[in-house]
C-alpha positions in Angstrom: 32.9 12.7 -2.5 29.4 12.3 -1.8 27.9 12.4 1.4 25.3 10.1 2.8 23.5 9.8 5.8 21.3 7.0 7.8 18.2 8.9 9.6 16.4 6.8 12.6 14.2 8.7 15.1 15.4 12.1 13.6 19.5 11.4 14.2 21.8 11.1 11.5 25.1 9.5 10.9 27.3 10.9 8.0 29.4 8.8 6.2 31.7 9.6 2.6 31.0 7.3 -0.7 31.2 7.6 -4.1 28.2 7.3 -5.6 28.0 3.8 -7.1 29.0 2.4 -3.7 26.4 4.5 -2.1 23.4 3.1 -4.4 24.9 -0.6 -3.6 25.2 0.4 0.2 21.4 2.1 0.7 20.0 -1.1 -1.0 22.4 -3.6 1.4 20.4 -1.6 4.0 17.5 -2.3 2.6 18.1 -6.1 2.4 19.2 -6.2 5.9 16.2 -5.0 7.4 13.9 -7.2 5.0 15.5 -10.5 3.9 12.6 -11.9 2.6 12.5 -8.8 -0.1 10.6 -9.0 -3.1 11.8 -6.2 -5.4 10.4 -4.8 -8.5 13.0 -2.7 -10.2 11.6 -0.2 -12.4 14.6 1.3 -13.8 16.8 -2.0 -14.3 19.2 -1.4 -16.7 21.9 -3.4 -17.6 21.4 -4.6 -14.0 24.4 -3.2 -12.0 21.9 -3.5 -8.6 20.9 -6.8 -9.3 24.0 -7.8 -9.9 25.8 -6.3 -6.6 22.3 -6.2 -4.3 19.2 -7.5 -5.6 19.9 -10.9 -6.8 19.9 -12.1 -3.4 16.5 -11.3 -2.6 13.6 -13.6 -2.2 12.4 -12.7 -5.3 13.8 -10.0 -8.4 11.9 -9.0 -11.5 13.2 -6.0 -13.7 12.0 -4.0 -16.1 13.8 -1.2 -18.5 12.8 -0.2 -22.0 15.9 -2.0 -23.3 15.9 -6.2 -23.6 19.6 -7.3 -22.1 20.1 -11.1 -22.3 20.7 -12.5 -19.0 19.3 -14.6 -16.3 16.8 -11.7 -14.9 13.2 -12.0 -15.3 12.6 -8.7 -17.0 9.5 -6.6 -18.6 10.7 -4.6 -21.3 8.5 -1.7 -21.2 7.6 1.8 -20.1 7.3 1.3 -16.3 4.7 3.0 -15.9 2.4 1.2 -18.1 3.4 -2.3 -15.9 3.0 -0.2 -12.9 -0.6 0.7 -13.2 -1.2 -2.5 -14.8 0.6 -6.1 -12.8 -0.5 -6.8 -9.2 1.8 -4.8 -7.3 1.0 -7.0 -4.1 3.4 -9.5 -4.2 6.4 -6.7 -4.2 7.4 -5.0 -1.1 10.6 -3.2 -2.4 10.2 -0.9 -5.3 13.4 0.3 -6.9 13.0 3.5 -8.8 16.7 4.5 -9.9 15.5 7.0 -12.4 17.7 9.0 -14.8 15.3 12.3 -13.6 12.7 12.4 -11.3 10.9 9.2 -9.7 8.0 10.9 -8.5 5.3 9.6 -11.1 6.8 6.1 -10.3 5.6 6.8 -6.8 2.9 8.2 -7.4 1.3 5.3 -9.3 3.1 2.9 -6.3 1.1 5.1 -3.7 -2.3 4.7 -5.9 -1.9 1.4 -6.3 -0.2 -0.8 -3.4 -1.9 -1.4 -0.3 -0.1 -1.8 2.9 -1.6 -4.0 6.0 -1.1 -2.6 9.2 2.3 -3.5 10.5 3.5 -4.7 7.0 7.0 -3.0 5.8 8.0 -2.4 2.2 10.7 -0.3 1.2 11.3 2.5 -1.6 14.6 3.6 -3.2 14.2 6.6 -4.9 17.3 8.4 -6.8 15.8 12.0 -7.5 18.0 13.7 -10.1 15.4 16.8 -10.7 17.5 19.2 -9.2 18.4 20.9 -13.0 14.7 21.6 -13.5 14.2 23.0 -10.0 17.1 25.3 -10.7 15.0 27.1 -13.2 12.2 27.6 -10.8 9.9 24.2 -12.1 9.2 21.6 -10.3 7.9 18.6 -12.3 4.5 17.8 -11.7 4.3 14.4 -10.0 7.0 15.9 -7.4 5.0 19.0 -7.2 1.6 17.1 -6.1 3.6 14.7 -4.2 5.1 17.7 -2.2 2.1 20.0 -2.1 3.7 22.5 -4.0 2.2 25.3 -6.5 3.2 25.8 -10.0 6.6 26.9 -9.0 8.9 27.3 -6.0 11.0 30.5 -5.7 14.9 29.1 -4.8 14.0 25.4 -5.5 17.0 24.3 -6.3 18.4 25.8 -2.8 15.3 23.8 -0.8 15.8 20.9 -3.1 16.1 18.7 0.4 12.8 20.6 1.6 10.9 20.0 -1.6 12.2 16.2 -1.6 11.2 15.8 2.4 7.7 17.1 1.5 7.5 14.5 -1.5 8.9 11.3 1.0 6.5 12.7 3.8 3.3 12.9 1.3 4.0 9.8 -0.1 4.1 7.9 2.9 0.3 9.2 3.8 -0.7 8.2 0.5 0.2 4.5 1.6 -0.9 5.5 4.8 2.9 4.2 6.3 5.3 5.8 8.8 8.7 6.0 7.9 10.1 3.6 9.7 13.9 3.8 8.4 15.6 6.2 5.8 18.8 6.4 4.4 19.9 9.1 2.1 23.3 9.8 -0.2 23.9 13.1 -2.1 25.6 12.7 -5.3 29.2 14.4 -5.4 28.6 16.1 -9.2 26.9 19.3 -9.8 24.3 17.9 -11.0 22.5 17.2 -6.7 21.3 13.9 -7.3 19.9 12.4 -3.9 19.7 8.9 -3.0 16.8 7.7 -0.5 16.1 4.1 1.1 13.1 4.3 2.9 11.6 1.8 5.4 7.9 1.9 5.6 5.4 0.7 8.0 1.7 0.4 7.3 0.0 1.7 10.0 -2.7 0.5 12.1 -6.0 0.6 10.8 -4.5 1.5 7.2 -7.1 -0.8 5.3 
């Protein structure tokens, strides 16, 4: 079973999920805590999260490199090329369920989404990178989030450390405090982690 935990003011609550439940749970938290959400899901698919979560936000808009006929407004394209080119302004909950690693998802996010002072917006990250950090790698976007060198001796083994570094240097990109995380591990070999994270812009960010 996987494991998932809800982190406020440095205490954590552990809870068992599988891990489909816990992707629908961490976004129900999300959606609690902002009602009004406006979500831009970058990794859409067939649209499970919309489905279960999203399609009772304020406002949804998917994109995935596959076109699946339904009712969701959708871009069908690479997401990185309609992240670094579509106001990102009028989204304040990006939802980067990637296959592998997120990290150049947020990193175009960080560059290019500014954050009042007081304002929240929320990330959901699902980092499945664990395979490449078991070889000693880390992939680059993750690495520069994280501060990290070329490599990282026992990666894999600090795979929460590398990931806390990447969360921590992304919210000082978008010059946010954390204000709420929640975070599942996935129950296969394979370490996928799941993170919600509340952010707060803070004072004097623009």
């Amino acid at each position: 079973m996987s494991n998932w935990a809800k982190t406020v003011g440095g205490k954590k609550t552990n809870n068992h999920r599988k891990s489909r439940s816990d992707k629908v749970e961490l976004r129900r938290r999300v959606l609690e805590v902002m009602p009004e959400a406006r979500v831009l899901d970058a990794f859409a698919g067939s649209g499970s999260m919309y489905r279960n979560v999203w399609s009772e936000a304020a406002s949804y808009v998917a994109c995935d490199q596959r076109w699946y006929p339904d009712e969701r407004l959708a871009y069908v394209v690479d997401n990185r090329i309609l992240l670094r080119n579509i106001d990102l302004q009028p989204f304040n909950v990006f939802d980067l369920d990637a296959y592998g690693s997120p990290w150049e998802q947020v990193a175009i996010v960080c560059a290019r989404r500014k954050v009042a002072p007081g304002e929240l917006i929320a990330l959901v990250l699902t980092d499945g990178s664990r395979l490449n950090l078991k070889m000693g790698g880390v992939p680059l976007a993750l690495r520069q989030m994280a501060g990290f060198g070329t490599k990282v001796a026992g990666a894999s083994v600090l795979q929460d450390e590398v990931v806390e570094r990447a969360i921590a240097g992304a919210a000082k990109l978008l010059r946010c405090e954390v204000l709420q995380r929640w975070e599942a591990r996935g129950k296969t070999g394979a370490g996928v982690l799941y993170n919600a994270l509340i952010l707060r812009g803070l004072a004097g960010a623009q």
